[in-house]
C-alpha positions in Angstrom: 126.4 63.3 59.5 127.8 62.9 63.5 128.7 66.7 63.1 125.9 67.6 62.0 124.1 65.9 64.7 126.8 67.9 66.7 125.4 70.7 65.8 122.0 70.3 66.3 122.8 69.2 69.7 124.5 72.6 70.7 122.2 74.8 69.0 119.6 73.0 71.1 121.3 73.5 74.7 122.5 77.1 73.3 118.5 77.3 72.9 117.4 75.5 76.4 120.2 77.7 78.2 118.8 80.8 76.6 115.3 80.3 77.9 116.3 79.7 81.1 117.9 82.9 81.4 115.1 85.2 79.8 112.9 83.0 82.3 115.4 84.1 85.2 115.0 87.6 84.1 111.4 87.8 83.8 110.8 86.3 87.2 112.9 89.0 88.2 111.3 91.9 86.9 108.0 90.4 87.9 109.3 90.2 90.8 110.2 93.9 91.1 107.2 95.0 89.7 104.8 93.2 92.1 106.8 95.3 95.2 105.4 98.3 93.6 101.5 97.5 93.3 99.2 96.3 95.9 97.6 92.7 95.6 94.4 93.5 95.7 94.6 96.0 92.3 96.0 94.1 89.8 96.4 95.7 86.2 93.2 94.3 84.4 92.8 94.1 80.1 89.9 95.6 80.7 92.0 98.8 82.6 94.8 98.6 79.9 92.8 98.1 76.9 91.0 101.7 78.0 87.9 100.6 80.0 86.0 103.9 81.6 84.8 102.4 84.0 86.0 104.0 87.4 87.9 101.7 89.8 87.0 102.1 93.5 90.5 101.2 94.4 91.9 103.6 91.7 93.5 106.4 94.7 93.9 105.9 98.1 97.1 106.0 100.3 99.9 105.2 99.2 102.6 102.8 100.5 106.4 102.6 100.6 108.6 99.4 99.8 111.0 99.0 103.0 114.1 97.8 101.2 113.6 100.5 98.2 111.1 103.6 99.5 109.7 103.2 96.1 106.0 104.1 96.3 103.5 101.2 95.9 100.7 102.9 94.0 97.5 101.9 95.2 95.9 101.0 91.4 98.3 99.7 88.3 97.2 102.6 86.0 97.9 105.6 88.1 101.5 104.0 88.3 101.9 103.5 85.1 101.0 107.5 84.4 102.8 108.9 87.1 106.0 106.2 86.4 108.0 105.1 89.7 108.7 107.3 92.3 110.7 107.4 95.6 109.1 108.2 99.0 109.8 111.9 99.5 113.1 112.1 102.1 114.3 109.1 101.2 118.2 109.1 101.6 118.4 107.2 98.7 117.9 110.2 97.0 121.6 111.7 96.3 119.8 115.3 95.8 117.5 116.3 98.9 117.4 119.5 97.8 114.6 118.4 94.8 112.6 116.9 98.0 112.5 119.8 100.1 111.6 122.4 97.0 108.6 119.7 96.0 107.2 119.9 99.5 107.8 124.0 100.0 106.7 124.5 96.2 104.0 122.4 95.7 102.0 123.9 99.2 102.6 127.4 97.3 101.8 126.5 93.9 98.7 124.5 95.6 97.3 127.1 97.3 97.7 129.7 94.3 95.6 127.7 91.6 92.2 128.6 92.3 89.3 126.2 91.7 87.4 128.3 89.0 90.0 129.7 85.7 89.3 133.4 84.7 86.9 133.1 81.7 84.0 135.4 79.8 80.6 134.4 81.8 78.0 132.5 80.1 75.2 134.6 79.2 74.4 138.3 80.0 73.9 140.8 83.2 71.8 143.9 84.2 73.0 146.1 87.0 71.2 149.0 88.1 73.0 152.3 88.9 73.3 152.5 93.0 73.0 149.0 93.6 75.3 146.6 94.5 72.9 143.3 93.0 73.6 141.4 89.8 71.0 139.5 88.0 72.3 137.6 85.4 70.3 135.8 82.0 71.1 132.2 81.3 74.5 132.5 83.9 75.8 130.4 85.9 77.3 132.2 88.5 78.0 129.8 90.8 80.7 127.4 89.3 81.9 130.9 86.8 82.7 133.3 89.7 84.6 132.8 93.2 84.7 135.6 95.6 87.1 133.6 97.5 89.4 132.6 95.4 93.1 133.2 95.9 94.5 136.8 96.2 95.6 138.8 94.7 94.5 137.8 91.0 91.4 135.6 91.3 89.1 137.1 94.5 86.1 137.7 93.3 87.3 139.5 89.9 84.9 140.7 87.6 84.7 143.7 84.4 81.5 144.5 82.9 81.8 145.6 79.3 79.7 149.1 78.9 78.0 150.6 75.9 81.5 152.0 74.7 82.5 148.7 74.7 85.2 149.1 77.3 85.4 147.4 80.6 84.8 148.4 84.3 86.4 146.5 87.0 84.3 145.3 90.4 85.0 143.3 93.2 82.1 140.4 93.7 81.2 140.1 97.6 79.0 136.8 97.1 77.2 135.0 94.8 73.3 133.8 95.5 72.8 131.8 92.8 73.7 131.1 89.2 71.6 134.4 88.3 72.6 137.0 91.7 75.6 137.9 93.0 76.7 140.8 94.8 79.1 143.6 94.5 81.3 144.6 97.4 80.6 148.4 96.9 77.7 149.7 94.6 77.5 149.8 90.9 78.2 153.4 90.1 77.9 153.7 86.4 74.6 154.0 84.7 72.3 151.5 84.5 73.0 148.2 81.9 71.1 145.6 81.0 72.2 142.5 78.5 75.7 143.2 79.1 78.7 141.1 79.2 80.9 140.0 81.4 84.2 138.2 82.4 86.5 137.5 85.1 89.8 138.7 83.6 92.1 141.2 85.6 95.3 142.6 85.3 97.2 143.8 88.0 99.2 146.8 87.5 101.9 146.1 90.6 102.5 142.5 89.5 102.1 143.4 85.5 100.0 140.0 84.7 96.7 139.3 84.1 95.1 136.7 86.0 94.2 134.7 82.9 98.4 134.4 82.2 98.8 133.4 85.2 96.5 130.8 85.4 97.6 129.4 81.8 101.4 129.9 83.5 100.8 128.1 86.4 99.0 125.0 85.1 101.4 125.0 81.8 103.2 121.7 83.6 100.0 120.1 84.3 99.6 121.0 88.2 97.2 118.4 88.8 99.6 115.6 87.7 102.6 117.0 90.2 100.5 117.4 92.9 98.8 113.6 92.5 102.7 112.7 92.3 103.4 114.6 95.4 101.0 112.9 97.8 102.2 109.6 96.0 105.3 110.4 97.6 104.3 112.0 101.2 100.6 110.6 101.4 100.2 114.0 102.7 96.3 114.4 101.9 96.9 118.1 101.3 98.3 117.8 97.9 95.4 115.2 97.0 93.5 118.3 97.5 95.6 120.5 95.5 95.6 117.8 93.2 91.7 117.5 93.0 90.9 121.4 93.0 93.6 121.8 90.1 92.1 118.9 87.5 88.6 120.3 88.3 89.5 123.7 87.7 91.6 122.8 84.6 88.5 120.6 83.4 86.3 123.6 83.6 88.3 126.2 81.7 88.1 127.3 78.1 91.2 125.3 77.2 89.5 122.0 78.2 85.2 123.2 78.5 84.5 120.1 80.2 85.9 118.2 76.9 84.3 120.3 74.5 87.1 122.1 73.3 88.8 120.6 70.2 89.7 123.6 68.1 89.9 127.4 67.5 92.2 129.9 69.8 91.4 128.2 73.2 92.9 125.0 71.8 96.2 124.1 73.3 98.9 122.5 71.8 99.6 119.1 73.5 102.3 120.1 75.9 99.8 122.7 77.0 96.7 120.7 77.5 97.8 118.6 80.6 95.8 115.4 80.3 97.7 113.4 82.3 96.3 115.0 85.4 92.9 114.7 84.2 93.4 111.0 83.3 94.6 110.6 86.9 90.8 112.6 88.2 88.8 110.1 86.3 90.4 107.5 88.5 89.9 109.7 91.4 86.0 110.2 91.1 85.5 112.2 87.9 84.9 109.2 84.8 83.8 111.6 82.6 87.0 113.5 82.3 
């Protein structure tokens, strides 16, 4: 009987002993974790149980530990989907080189993506043979065409199928409205009306077309890396980047403002980047 009470007695300290320590270490990683998020945006069960609604704190500058230069995100969920991250230069990281590519990289890639994806137009157009004027039925020209867009693959590219059914490359000058836009140099072929039309272009000296390109250069979800490099500069050029990239992506036929769940624009899930767009509903845009 007095052993067993023995034993009873040092399964109990074993026990009291071993809550102790899993106390000691969860004050520590509390502890850890509360250096990485600001006070005043506190992970909610409302946040982490999926709630849409959008947090005004959600992105804002960021902030850098002094002992650790990890980033202190300014809201709990867009730390939790761009994970931790060290303030860019930081010589605690043993490979600088991965810093200065981010920063030289990301400005190129940035300024590459343009805001509207190549895509067939909605709707149809008429053109008339020595004018340089589009009119357009049921179009929406302005958020489907950008004459500004980035050169040389996405400024201002447009084909109009003919009768044959083959396509004729133009330049677009401006756009009016959703239903005008202008051609830099006059329509020369005969007259159309109720054609179609898309933005696609391939360029012969590169050997791409724009549309592989832009498919290419969002295939690692741009808008996530760029949110994750002004995380770790608080550069507000890459929040831009960032922005431009997860509206564009929203917009395009692989996403159609959250239409698309099947046929040959649906991406497989490494392709579709949602992670960016996650991190854009946060950042003004619930809907996404």
């Amino acid at each position: 009987m007095r052993s067993h009470r023995s034993l009873i007695a040092i399964l109990l300290l074993g026990a009291i002993a071993l809550a102790a320590c899993i106390a000691q270490v969860a004050a520590r990683l509390q502890e850890g974790a509360a250096r990485r998020r600001v006070v005043h945006a506190p992970a909610t069960a409302d946040a982490l149980a999926g709630d849409s609604r959008p947090a005004t704190s959600a992105v804002g500058p960021p902030t850098f530990d002094t002992t650790t230069d990890a980033v202190i995100f300014p809201d709990a969920r867009v730390e939790f989907i761009c994970g931790p991250q060290l303030k860019n230069g930081s010589a605690r990281n043993p490979y600088p080189w991965f810093d200065r590519v981010m920063l030289s990289k990301g400005r190129e890639l940035g300024e590459q993506f343009p805001a509207i994806a190549p895509l067939k137009l909605s709707g149809t157009v008429t053109l008339q043979s020595g004018s340089a004027v589009v009119n357009g039925e049921a179009t929406h020209f302005k958020r489907e065409v950008d004459p500004s867009g980035p050169a040389p693959l996405f400024n201002g590219r447009l084909r109009i199928q003919l009768s044959d059914k083959s396509f004729r490359d133009v330049r677009v000058a401006s756009v009016t409205s959703d239903t005008q836009l202008n051609l830099a140099t006059p329509w020369t072929d005969s007259s159309l009306s109720g054609a179609k039309a898309d933005t696609y272009y391939h360029d012969a000296t590169l050997g791409i077309w724009n549309y592989d390109k832009y498919y290419d250069t969002g295939y690692y979800d741009m808008a996530l890396v760029q949110y994750t490099n002004y995380y770790r500069t608080g550069d507000p050029a890459f929040l831009a980047y960032a922005r431009r990239a997860a509206d564009s992506w929203w917009a395009s036929p692989y996403i159609g403002s959250g239409t698309v769940t099947s046929g040959p624009d649906n991406l497989p899930p490494r392709s579709m980047a949602y992670a960016g767009l996650m991190l854009r509903a946060l950042d003004g845009r619930p809907e996404m």
